[in-house]
C-alpha positions in Angstrom: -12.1 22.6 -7.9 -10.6 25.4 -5.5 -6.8 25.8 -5.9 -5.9 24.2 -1.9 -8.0 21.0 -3.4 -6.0 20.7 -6.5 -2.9 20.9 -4.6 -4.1 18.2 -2.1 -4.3 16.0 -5.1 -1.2 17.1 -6.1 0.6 16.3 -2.7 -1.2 12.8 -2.9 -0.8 11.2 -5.8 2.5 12.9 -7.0 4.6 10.4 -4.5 2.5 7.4 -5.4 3.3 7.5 -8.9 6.7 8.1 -7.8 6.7 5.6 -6.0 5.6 3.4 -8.6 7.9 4.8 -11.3 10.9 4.5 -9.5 9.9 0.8 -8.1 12.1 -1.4 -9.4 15.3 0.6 -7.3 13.1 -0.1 -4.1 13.3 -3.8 -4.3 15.7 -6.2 -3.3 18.5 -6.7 -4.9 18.4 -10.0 -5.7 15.2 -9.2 -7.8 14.9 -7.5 -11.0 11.4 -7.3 -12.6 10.5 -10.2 -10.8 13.2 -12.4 -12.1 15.9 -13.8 -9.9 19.5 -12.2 -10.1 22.3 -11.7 -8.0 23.3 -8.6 -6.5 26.4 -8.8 -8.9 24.2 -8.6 -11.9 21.4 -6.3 -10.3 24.5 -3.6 -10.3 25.3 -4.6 -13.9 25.2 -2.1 -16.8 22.1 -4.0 -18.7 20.1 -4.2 -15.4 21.1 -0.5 -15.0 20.0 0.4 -17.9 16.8 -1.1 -17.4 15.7 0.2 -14.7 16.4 4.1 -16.2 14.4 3.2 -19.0 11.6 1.7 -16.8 11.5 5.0 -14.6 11.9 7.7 -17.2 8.8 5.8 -19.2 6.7 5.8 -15.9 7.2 9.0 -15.0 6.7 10.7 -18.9 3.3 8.7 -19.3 2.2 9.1 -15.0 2.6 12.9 -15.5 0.4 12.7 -18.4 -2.3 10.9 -17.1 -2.1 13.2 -13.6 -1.9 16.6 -15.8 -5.4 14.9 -17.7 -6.4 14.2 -14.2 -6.4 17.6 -13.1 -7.3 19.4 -16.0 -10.7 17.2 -16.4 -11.7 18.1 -12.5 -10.9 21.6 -13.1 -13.2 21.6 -15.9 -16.1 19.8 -14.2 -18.1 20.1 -11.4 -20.1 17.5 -8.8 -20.2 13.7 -9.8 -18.3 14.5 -13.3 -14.9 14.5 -10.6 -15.6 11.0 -9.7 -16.0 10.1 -13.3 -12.4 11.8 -14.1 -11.0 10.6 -11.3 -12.1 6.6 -11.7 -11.2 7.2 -15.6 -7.5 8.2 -13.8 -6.9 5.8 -11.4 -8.4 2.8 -13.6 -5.8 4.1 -16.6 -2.7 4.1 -13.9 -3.4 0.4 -12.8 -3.5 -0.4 -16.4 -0.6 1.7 -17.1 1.2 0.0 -14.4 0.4 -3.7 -14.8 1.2 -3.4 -19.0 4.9 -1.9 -18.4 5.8 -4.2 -15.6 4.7 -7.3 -17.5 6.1 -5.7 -20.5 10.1 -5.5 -18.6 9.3 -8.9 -16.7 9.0 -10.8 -20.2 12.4 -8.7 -21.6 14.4 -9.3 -18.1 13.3 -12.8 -18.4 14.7 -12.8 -22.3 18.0 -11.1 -21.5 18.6 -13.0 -18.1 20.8 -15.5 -19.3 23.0 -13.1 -20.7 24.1 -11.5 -17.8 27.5 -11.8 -16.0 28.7 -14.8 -13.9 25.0 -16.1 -14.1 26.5 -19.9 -13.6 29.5 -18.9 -11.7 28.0 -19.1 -8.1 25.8 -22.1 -7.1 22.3 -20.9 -5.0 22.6 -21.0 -1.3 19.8 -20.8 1.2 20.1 -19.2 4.3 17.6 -19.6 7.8 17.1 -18.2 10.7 15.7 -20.7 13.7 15.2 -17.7 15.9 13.9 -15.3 13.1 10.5 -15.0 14.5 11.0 -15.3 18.2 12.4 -11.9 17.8 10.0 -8.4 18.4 9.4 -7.8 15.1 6.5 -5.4 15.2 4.9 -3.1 17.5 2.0 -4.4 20.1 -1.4 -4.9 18.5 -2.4 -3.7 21.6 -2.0 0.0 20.9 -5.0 -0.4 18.6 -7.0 -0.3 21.8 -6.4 3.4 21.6 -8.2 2.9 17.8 -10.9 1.0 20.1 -11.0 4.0 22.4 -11.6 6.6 19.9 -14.6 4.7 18.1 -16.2 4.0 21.1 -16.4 7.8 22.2 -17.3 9.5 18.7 -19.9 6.7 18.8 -21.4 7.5 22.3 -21.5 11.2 21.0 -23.5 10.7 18.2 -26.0 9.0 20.3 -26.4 11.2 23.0 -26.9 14.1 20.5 -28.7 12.4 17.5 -31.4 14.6 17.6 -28.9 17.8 16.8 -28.1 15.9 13.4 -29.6 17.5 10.7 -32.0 15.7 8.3 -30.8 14.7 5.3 -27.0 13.9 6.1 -24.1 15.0 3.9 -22.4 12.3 3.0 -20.5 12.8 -0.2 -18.2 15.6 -1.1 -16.9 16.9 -4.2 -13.1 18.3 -4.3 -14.6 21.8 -4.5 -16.7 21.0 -0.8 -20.0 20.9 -2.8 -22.6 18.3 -1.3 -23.1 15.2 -4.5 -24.4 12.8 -2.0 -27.1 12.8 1.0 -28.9 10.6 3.0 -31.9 10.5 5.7 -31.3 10.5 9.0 -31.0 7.4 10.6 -29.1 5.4 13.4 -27.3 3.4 10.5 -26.4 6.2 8.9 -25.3 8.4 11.7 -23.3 5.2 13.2 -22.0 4.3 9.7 -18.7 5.7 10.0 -17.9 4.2 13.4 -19.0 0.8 11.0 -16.3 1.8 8.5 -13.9 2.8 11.8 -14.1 -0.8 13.0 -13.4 -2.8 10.1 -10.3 -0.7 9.5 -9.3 -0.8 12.6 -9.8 -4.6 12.5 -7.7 -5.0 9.0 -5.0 -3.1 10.1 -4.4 -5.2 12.9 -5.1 -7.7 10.6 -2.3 -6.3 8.9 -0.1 -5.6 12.0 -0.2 -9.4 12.8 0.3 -10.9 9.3 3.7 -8.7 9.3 5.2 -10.9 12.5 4.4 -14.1 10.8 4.9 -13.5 7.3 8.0 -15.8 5.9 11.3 -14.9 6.7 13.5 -14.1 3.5 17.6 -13.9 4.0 20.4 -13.1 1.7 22.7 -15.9 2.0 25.2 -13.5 0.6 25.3 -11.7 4.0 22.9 -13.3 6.3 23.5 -11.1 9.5 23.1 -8.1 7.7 20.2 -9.0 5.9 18.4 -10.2 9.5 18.9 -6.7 11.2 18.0 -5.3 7.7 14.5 -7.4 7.6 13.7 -6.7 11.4 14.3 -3.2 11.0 11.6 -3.7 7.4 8.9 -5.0 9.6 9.5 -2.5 12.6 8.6 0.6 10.4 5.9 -1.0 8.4 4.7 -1.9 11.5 4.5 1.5 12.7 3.2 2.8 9.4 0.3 0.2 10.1 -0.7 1.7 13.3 -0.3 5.6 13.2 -2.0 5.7 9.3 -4.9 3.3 10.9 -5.1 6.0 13.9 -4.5 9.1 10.9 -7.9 7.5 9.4 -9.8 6.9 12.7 -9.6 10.2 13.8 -10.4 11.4 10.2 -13.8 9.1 10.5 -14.3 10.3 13.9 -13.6 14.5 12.6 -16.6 13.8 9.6 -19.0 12.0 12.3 -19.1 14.8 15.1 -19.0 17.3 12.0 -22.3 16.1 11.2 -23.8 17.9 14.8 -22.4 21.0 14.0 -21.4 21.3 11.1 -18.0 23.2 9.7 -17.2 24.9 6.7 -17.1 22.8 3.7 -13.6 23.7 3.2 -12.4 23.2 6.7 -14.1 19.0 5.8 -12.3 18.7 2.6 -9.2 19.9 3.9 -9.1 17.2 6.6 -10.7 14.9 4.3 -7.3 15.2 1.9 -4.9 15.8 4.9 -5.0 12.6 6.2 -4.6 10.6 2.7 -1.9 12.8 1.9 0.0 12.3 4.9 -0.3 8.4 4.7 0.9 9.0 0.9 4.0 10.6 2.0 4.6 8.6 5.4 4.7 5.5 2.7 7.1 7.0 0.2 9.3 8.1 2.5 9.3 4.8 4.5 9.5 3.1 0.5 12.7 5.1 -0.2 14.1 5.0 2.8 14.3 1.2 4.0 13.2 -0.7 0.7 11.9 -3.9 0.4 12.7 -6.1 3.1 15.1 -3.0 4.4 17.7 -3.2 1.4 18.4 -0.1 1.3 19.3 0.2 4.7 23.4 -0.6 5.1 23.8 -1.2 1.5 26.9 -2.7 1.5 29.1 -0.5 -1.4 30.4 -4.0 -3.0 27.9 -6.6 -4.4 27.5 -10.1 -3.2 28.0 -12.9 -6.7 26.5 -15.3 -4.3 23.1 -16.2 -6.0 19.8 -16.4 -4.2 17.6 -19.7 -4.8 16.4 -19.5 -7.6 12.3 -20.0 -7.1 11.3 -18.0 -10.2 8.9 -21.0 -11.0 6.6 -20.1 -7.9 6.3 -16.5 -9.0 3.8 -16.2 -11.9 4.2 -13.3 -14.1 6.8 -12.7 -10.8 4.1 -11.4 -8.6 1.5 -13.7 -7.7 3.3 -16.3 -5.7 1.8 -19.9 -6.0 4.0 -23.0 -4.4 2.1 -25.7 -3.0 5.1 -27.0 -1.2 5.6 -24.2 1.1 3.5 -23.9 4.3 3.9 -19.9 4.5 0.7 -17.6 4.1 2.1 -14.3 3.7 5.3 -13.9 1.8 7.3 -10.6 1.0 6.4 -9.1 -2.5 8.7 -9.5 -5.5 7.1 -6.6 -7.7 6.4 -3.6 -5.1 6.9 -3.1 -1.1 5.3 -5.2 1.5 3.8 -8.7 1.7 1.5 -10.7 -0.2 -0.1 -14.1 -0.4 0.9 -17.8 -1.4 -1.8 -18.3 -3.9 -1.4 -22.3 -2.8 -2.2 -22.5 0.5 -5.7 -22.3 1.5 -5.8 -20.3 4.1 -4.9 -17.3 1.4 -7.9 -18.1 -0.2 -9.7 -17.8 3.0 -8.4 -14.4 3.8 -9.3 -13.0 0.9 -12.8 -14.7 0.9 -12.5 -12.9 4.2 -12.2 -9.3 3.2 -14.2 -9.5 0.2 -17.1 -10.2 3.2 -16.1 -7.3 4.9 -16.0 -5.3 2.1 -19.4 -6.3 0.7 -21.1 -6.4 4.3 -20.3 -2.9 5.0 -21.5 -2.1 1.5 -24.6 -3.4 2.0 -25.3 -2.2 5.9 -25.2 1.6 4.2 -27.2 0.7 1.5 -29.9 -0.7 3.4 
């Protein structure tokens, strides 16, 4: 693995597990390891604690597995990356699911110990006019998604004949060809395939951010409606320039396969693009926070308590509360949005995009 490759991976994944280490100061503050708190005793000594001891574990045992990470792809070659990289990622989702269970069960042990946890009663704050506001950007600029697809498409067609037989479709972090393919119209097409079903989930995406359910802080409810607007704003944007990032990516790999580039000019754009959409979501992470908590962070915390709803969050991050109507609903454990597990309709989009998934699966490999 050349030197510019390993540094790519670097660049990429480096944030992430930031990101990931450093999680539980991005949430709200009314949330600590998905347990229900009030800012008062999210700014506590205990909770503080916690949360060091959460990030300095994360980031001891993340570097680790990234140092084993690159270390194993500098020692291999061809398909052996994959391997070393699937062993990686499959041990950081491990990693990651073990400690946050592991300080959910202790927050919930040590929660009733916590200041003034009976002094406030809950309170519940709505806004009527919540969603009548412009809360994300037009899905009509992915048109310009729709625009790009269409022409790298008509390209391919009018110079099919100029692609060269077999195509390249698989490259390890070192440029080396591990996967080809014949020629064929499905092949050739394929990634404008791949480019529309992104295109299509990001909208997807885009549209489930305006009519996700709204969550206020009764503590400060003005504050906390500029703070959630503002949220869904820059996710918003993040949805449709990383979309448009990918597209032209797709597109660069398509019309490389005329005339094709330098291996190292492909993998460079290749890990550009990822890494850029890495860093554009870190940023945006420590920046705003979930549902924009870190934005206007008032220096004195609210001992008003948020509604307690602890009992709908299972292992406080899969959401599952028959009684509310809402599809989308923000994330407890991370940043962004994520299903009610008892409504139907979340079963249906994700019945949804496992079709997608598999259909575009099996359209290459046929």
């Amino acid at each position: 693995m050349q030197w510019m490759s390993a540094l790519m991976l670097i660049l990429m994944f480096v944030p992430l597990l930031a990101s990931l280490a450093f999680m539980p100061y991005l949430t709200r503050e009314t949330v600590s390891f998905g347990v229900s708190v009030s800012e008062e005793q999210y700014r506590s000594e205990p909770l503080r604690r916690m949360r060091k001891q959460y990030a300095v574990l994360s980031c001891a045992i993340y570097t680790a597995l990234l140092l084993f990470c690159i270390a194993g792809m500098l020692s291999v070659e061809g398909n052996g990356q994959g391997g070393v990289f699937a062993i990686f990622v499959t041990a950081t989702i491990v990693v990651s699911i073990l400690l946050n269970l592991s300080f959910y069960f202790r927050m919930k042990k040590i929660r009733p110990t916590l200041p003034s946890v009976q002094a406030h009663k809950a309170l519940l704050a709505v806004d009527t006019g919540f969603h009548r506001q412009k809360l994300t950007f037009s899905g009509r600029w992915f048109l310009i998604h729709v625009l790009i697809i269409a022409v790298s498409a008509a390209i391919m067609l009018m110079n099919y004949e100029a692609v060269p037989d077999p195509v390249a479709m698989k490259f390890d972090f070192a440029g080396n060809v591990v996967s080809s393919a014949a020629k064929s119209y499905r092949v050739v097409l394929f990634p404008s395939v791949m480019q529309a079903i992104m295109t299509l989930l990001f909208w997807f995406v885009n549209w489930s951010i305006q009519k996700s359910k709204q969550q206020i802080h009764a503590g400060n409810p003005e504050q906390s409606v500029r703070q959630n607007a503002a949220f869904r704003r820059r996710w918003s944007l993040f949805t449709i320039l990383s979309s448009l990032a990918l597209v032209f990516m797709f597109s660069f790999i398509q019309v490389n396969m005329i005339h094709p580039l330098d291996t190292n000019i492909v993998t460079l754009v290749s890990l550009i693009v990822p890494v850029f959409t890495v860093l554009f979501a870190m940023v945006l992470s420590f920046a705003t926070g979930q549902g924009g908590s870190r934005l206007g962070r008032s220096a004195e915390a609210s001992a008003a308590a948020p509604l307690n709803d602890d009992r709908y969050w299972k292992l406080g991050a899969f959401y599952f509360n028959p009684q509310d109507p809402s599809v989308f609903v923000e994330k407890r454990s991370g940043i962004g949005w994520t299903l009610n597990f008892a409504n139907p309709v979340g079963w249906f989009v994700l019945a949804g995009l496992a079709a997608v998934i598999i259909g575009s699966s099996l359209f290459f490999k046929n």
